[in-house]
C-alpha positions as CSV (number, residue, x, y, z in Angstrom):
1,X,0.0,0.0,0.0
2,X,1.4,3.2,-0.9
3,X,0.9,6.9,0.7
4,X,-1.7,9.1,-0.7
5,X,-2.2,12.8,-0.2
6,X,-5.5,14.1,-0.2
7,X,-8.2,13.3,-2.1
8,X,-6.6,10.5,-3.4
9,X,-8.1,7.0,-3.9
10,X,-6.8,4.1,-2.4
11,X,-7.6,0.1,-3.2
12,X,-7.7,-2.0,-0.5
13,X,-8.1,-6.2,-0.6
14,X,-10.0,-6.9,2.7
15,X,-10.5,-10.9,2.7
16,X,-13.2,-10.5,5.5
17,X,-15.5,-8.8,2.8
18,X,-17.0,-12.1,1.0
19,X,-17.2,-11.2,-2.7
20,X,-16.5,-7.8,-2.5
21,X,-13.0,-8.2,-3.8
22,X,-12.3,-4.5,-3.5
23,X,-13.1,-2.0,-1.8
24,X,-12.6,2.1,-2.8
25,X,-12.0,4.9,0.1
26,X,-12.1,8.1,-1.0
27,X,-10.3,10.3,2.3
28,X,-6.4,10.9,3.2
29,X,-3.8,9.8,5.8
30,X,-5.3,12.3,8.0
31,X,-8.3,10.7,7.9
32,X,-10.2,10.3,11.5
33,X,-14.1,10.1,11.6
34,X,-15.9,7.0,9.9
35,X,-17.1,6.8,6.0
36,X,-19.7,4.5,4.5
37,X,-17.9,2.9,1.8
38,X,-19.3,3.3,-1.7
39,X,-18.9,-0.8,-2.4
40,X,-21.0,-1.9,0.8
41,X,-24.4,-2.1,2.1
42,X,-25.9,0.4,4.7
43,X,-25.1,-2.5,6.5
44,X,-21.9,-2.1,6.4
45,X,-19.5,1.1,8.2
46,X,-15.9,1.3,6.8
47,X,-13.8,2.7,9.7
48,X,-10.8,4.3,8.5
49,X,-6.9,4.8,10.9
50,X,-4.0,6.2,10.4
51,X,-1.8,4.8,11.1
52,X,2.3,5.5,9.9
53,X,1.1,6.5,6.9
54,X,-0.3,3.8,5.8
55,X,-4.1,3.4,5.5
56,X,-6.4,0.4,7.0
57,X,-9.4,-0.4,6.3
58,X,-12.0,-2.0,8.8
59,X,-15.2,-3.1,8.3
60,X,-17.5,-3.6,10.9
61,X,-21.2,-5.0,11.3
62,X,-23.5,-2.0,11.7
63,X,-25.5,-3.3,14.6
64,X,-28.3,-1.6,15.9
65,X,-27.6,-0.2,19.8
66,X,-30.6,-1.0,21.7
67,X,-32.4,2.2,22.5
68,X,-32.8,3.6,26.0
69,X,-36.6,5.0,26.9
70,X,-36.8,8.6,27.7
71,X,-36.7,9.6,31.5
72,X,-38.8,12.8,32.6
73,X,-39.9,14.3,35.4
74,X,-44.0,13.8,34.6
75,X,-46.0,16.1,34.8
76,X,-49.5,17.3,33.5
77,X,-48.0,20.3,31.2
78,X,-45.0,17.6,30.6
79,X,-47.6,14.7,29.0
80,X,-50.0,17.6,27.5
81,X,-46.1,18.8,25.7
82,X,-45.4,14.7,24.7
83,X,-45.3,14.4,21.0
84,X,-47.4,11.8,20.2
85,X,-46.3,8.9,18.1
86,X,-47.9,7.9,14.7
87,X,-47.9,4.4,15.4
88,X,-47.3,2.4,18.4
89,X,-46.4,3.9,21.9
90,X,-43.6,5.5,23.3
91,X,-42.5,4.7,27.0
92,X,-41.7,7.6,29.3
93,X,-39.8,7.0,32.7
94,X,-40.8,9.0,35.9
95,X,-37.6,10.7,37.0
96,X,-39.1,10.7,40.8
97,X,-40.9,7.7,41.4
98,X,-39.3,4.4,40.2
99,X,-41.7,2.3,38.6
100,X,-43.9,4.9,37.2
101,X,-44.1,4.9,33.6
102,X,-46.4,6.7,30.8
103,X,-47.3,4.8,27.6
104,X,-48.1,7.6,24.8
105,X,-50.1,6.1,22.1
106,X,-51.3,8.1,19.1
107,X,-54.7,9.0,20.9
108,X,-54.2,8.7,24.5
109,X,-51.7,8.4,27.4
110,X,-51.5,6.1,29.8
111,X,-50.1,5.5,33.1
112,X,-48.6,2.6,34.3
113,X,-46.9,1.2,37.6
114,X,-44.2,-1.8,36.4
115,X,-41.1,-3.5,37.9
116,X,-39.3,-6.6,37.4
117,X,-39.0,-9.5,39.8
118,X,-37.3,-12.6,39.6
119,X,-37.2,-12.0,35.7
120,X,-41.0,-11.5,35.4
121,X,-42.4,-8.1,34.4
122,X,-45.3,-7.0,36.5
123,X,-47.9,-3.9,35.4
124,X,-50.2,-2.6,36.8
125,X,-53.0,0.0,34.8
126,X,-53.0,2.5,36.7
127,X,-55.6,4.8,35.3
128,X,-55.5,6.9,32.0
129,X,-54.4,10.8,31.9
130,X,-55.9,12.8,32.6
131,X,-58.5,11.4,34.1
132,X,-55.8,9.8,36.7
133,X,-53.5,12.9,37.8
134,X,-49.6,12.5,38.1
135,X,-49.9,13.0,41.8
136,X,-52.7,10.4,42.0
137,X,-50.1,7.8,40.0
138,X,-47.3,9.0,41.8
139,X,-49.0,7.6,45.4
140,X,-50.3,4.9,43.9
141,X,-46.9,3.7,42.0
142,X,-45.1,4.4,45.3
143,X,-47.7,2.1,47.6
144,X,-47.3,-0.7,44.7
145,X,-43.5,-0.2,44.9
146,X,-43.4,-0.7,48.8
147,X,-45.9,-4.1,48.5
148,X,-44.1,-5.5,46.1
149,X,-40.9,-5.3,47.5
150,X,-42.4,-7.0,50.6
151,X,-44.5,-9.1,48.8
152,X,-47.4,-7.9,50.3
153,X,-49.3,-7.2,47.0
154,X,-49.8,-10.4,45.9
155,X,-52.4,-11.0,42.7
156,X,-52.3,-7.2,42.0
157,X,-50.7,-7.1,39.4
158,X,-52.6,-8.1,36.1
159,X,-52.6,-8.4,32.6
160,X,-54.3,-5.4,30.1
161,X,-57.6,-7.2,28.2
162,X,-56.9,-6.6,24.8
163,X,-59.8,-6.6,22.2
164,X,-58.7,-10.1,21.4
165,X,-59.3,-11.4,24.9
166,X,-62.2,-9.6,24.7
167,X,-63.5,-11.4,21.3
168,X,-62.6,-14.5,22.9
169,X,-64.6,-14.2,25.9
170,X,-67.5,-13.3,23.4
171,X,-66.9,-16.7,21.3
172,X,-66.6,-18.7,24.7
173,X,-69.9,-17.4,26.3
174,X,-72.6,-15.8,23.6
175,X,-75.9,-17.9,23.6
176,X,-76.5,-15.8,19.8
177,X,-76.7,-18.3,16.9
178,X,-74.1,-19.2,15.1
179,X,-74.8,-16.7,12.1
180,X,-74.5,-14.1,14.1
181,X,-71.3,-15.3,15.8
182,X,-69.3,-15.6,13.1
183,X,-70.3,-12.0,11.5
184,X,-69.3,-10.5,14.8
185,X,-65.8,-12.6,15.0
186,X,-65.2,-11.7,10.8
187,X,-66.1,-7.7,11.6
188,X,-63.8,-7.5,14.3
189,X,-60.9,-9.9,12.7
190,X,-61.5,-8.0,9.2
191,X,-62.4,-4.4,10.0
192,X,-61.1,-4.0,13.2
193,X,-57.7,-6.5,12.9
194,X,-55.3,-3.4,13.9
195,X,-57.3,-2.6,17.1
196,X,-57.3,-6.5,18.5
197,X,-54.0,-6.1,20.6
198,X,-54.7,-2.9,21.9
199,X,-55.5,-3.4,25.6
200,X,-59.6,-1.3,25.7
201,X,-58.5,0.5,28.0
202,X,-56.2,2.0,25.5
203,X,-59.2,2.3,22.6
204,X,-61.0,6.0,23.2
205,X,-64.2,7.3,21.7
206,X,-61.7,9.5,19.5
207,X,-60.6,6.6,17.8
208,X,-64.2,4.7,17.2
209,X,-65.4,8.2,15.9
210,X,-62.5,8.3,13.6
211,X,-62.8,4.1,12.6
212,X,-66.3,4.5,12.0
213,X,-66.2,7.7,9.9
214,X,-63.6,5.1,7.7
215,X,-65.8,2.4,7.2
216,X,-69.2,4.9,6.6
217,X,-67.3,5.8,3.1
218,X,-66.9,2.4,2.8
219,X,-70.8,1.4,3.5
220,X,-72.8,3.2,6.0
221,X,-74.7,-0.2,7.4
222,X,-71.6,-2.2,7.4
223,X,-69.7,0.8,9.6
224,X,-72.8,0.8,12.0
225,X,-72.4,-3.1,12.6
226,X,-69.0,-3.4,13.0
227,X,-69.1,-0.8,15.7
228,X,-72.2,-2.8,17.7
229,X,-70.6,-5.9,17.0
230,X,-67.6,-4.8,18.8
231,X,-70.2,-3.4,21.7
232,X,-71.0,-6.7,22.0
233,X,-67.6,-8.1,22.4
234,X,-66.8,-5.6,24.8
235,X,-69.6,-5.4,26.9
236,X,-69.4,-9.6,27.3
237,X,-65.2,-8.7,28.6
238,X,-66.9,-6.3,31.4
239,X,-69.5,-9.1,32.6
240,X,-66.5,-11.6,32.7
241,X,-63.6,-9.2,34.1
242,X,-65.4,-7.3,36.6
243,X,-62.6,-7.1,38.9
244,X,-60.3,-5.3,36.1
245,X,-62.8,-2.3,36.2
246,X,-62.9,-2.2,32.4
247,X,-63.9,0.9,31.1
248,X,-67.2,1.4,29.1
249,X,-67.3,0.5,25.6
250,X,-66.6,3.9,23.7
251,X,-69.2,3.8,20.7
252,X,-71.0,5.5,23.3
253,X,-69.7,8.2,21.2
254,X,-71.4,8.0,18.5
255,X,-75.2,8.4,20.3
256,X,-76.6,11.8,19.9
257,X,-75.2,14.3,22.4
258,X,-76.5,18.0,23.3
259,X,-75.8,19.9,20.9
260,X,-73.8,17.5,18.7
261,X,-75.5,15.5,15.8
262,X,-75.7,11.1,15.9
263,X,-73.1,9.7,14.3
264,X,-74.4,6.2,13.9
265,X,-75.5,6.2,9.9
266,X,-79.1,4.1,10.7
267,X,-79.4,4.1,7.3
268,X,-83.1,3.3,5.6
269,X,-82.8,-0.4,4.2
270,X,-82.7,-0.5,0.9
271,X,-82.6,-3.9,-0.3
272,X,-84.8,-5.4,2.1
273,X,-87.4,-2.8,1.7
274,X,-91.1,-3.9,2.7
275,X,-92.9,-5.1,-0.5
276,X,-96.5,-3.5,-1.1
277,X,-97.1,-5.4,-4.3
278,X,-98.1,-8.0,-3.2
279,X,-100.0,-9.3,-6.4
280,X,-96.5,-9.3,-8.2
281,X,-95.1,-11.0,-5.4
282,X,-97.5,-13.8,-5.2
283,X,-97.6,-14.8,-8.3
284,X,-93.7,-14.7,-8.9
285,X,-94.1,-17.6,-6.3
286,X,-96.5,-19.3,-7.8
287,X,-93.8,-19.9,-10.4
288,X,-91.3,-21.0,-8.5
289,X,-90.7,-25.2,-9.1
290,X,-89.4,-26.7,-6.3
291,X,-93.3,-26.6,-3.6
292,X,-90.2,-26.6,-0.3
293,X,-88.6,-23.3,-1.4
294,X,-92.5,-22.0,-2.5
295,X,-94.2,-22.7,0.8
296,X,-91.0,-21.5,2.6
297,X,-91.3,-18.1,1.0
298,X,-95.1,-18.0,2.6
299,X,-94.5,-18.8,5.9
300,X,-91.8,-15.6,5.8
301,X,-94.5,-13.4,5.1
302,X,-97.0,-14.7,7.5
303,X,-94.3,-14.8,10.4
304,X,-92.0,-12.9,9.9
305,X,-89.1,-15.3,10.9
306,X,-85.9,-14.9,10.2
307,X,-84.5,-17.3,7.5
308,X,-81.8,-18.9,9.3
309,X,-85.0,-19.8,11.9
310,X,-87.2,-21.3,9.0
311,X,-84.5,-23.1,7.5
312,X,-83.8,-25.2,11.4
313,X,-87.4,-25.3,12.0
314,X,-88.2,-29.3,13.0
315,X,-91.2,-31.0,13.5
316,X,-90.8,-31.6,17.1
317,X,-91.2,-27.5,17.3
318,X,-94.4,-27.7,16.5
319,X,-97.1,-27.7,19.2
320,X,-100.2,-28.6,17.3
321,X,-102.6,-28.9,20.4
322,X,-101.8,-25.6,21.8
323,X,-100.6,-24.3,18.2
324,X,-97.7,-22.7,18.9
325,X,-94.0,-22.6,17.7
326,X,-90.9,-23.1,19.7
327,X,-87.7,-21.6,18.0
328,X,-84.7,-23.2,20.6
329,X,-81.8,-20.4,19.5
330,X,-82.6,-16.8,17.7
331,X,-80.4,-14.5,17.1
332,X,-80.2,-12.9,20.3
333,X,-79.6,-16.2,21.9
334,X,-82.9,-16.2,23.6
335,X,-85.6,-19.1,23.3
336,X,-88.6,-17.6,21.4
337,X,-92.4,-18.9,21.4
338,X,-94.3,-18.2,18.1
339,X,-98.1,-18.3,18.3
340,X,-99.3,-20.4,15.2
341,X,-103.0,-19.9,13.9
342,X,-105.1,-21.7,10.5
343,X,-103.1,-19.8,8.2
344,X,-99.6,-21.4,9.3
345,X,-101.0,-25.0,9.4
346,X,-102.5,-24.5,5.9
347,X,-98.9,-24.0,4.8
348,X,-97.9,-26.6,7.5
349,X,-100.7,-29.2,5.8
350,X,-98.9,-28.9,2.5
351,X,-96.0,-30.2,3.4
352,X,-95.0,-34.0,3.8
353,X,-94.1,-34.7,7.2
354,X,-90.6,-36.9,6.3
355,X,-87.9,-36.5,8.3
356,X,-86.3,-34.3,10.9
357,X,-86.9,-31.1,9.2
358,X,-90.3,-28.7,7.9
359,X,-88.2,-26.9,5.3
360,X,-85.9,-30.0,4.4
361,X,-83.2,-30.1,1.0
362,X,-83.6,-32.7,-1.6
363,X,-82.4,-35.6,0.1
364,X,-84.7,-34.9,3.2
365,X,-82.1,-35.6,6.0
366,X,-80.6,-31.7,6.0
367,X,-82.2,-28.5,6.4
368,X,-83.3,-26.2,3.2
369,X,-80.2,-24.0,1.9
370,X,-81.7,-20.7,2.4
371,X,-83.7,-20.6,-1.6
372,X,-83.4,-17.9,-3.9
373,X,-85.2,-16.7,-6.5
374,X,-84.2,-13.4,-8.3
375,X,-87.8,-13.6,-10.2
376,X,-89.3,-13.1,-6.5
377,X,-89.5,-9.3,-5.7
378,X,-87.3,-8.5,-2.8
379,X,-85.5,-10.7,-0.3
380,X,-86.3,-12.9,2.4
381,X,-85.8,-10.7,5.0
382,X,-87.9,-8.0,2.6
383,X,-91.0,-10.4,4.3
384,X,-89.9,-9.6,7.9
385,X,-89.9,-5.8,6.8
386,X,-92.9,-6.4,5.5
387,X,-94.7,-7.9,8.7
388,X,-93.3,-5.3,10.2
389,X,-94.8,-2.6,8.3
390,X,-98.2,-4.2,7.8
391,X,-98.7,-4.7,11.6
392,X,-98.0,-1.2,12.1
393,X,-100.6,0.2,9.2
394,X,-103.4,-1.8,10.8
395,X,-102.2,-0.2,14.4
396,X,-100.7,-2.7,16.6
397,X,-97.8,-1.0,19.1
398,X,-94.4,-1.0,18.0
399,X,-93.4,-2.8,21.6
400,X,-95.6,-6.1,20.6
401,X,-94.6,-6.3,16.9
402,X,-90.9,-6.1,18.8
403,X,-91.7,-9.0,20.4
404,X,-93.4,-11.3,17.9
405,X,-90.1,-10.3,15.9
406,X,-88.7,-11.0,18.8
407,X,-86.8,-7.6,18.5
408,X,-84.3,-7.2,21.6
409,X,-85.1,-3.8,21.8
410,X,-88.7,-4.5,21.8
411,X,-87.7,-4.7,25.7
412,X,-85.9,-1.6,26.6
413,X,-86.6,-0.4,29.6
414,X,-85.4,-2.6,33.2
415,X,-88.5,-3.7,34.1
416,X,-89.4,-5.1,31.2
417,X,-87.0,-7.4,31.9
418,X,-88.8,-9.3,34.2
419,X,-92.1,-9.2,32.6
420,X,-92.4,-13.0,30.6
421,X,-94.9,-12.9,28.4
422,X,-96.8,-15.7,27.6
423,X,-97.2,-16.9,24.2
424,X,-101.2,-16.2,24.0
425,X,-100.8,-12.6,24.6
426,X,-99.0,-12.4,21.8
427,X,-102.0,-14.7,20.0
428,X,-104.4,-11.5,19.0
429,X,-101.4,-9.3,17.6
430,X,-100.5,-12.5,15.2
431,X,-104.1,-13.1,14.6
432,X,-104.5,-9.5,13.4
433,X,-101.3,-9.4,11.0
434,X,-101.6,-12.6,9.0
435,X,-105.9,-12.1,8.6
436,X,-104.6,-8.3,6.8
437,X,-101.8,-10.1,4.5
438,X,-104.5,-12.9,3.6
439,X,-106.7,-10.4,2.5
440,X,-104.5,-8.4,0.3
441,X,-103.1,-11.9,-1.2
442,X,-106.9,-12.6,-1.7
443,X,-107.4,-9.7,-3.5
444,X,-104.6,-9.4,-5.4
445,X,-105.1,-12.9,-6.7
446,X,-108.4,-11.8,-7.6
């Protein structure tokens, strides 16, 4: 190797590089700080020495120093000052109080009370700011510290419940069917994925406003349900962890306020809009071939069941002495009773009693695959819309077509909820409906 004066180039044969066979430094004898070289990867630093006048090169691994979290003495003007991270949290050491650490998210800041023992971390929530004052976490962090230590606070520490606990819980314990399980487990898993481990005490109302607004360009309906399907989930984690004081669910939001307008779309269905001509309707059935999937389509207007309940419907369900219908698992989980009247057992009579099932498939030993028909006007669930609307017109009170439908929020108020209402009551208000759709099939079809 020969000296170079400055600016020079000198060409170096470093063995540890692979199948870089050489490498170019641009610099001089006097060089002293470190220079990428223009042959190697970021990866890569070349260190160049002096050294007699000769000039060596080093490579070295770049490694990546593991960072140290920021110490500050909190405070409320200190964690209002934070930045805030994009992504992810940043962790910020109490200078005064060991233990005492604040998790800034991109919506919200948390504080926390952590140690390590016997190489186990332990946390404790202690409450988010500013809800929880410094001072507040400062006492509490140092009365954690001081049990701890002594072993005095045994079981205190606990985990967060992330959204994915939470969805688990819901999975383990719903009595909903299984329909409506899996659309709440695909919304949340789909929709929602980024928010799963994200302990709820960490998700705010500022960040279901902002989710939901999202999704509402994306489909207004499909926004609102996403949001009450993860209600659901999060209201089953506060019946299950009670003792982890789990905040309320924040869609709460989203309800009408003083002075602030609803967010929640409630949009007006459109595809399962009641149908009013009737005539058409009836006699688009009338065409259809297959006498299962036509009679099924009747008993959805005269019922207004859902289609997941017609299509389980057994025999066994059927109470034919005191006429009445026993659906084991709706929707909302609950057992529902269905008075049945000489309209129902007209469609009932057509059928052939064979096998487990009313509504069976071709071979008779499974349950009907939903049928449909685009020639039909509307949907299936356009029938329930339609009971709905024609029990209305003909003045029967929104709280009893709620529970024929067997609407959960046909039952709002607490002491409803311990009001059971026997199936007969409910005999008149059926009674009323299906003579009023007879009719205006009669005189349509003449």
């Amino acid at each position: 190797m020969k000296e170079n004066g400055a600016g020079d180039e000198i060409r170096t044969h470093d063995p540890n590089l692979g199948n870089l066979k050489n490498s170019i430094v641009s610099g001089c004898i006097a060089l002293q700080n470190p220079r990428y070289c223009s042959d190697l990867s970021k990866r890569m630093q070349c260190v160049a020495t002096a050294c007699d006048g000769s000039l060596t090169a080093i490579y070295l691994q770049n490694q990546r120093r593991p960072t140290t979290m920021p110490s500050v003495e909190l405070s409320a003007r200190q964690l209002d000052s934070l930045p805030r991270p994009e992504t992810g949290l940043v962790r910020y050491w109490d200078t005064v109080v060991r233990g005492l650490v604040a998790h800034v998210r991109p919506t919200a800041t948390t504080l926390y009370f952590q140690i390590d023992q016997r190489g186990k971390t332990k946390r404790v929530n202690l409450g988010r700011f500013p809800t929880v004052s410094v001072n507040k976490a400062r006492d509490a962090a140092r009365q954690l510290d001081y049990e701890m230590r002594f072993g005095k606070a045994k079981g205190l520490e606990r985990r967060e419940i992330t959204l994915h606990d939470a969805l688990n819980t819901y999975l383990e314990t719903t009595r909903a069917c299984d329909q409506h399980v899996a659309y709440v487990k695909r919304a949340l898993e789909v929709r929602l994925e980024e928010w799963l481990s994200h302990p709820l005490s960490e998700i705010t109302g500022a960040m279901v406003r902002k989710r939901h607004r999202e999704l509402t360009d994306d489909g207004p309906v499909m926004a609102d349900e996403t949001m009450r399907a993860m209600r659901a989930v999060w209201n089953a984690a506060r019946d299950e962890f009670e003792k982890y004081d789990i905040p309320p669910c924040p869609t709460d939001i989203l309800r009408k306020r003083s002075g602030k307008k609803q967010a929640w779309n409630n949009p007006q269905p459109t595809r399962n809009k009641p149908i009013h001509d009737l005539a058409e309707w009836s006699e688009a059935v009338e065409r259809i071939v297959n006498p299962v999937h036509q009679e099924f389509y009747r008993w959805a207007l005269l019922t207004g069941m859902r289609k997941g309940e017609i299509a389980r419907m057994e025999w066994e369900h059927i109470d034919r002495e005191r006429r009445f219908l026993t659906i084991p698992k709706t929707k909302s989980g609950r057992e529902h009773y269905l008075p049945l009247n000489d309209h129902h057992f007209a469609i009932l009579d057509r059928l052939e009693e064979q096998g487990r099932y009313v509504f069976p498939d071709r071979t008779g030993q499974k349950p009907v695959v939903h049928p449909r028909h685009d020639e039909v006007p509307g949907t299936l669930h356009s029938l329930r819309h339609t009971w709905a609307s024609v029990a209305a017109e003909i003045g029967i009170p929104e709280d009893q077509i709620g529970r024929i439908l067997n609407h959960s929020n046909g039952m709002r108020s607490v002491t409803n909820r311990y009001i059971h209402v026997h199936v007969d009551s409910m005999r008149p208000v059926m009674d009323a409906v299906t003579d009023e759709l007879a009719n205006r099939l009669n005189n349509s079809e003449a």
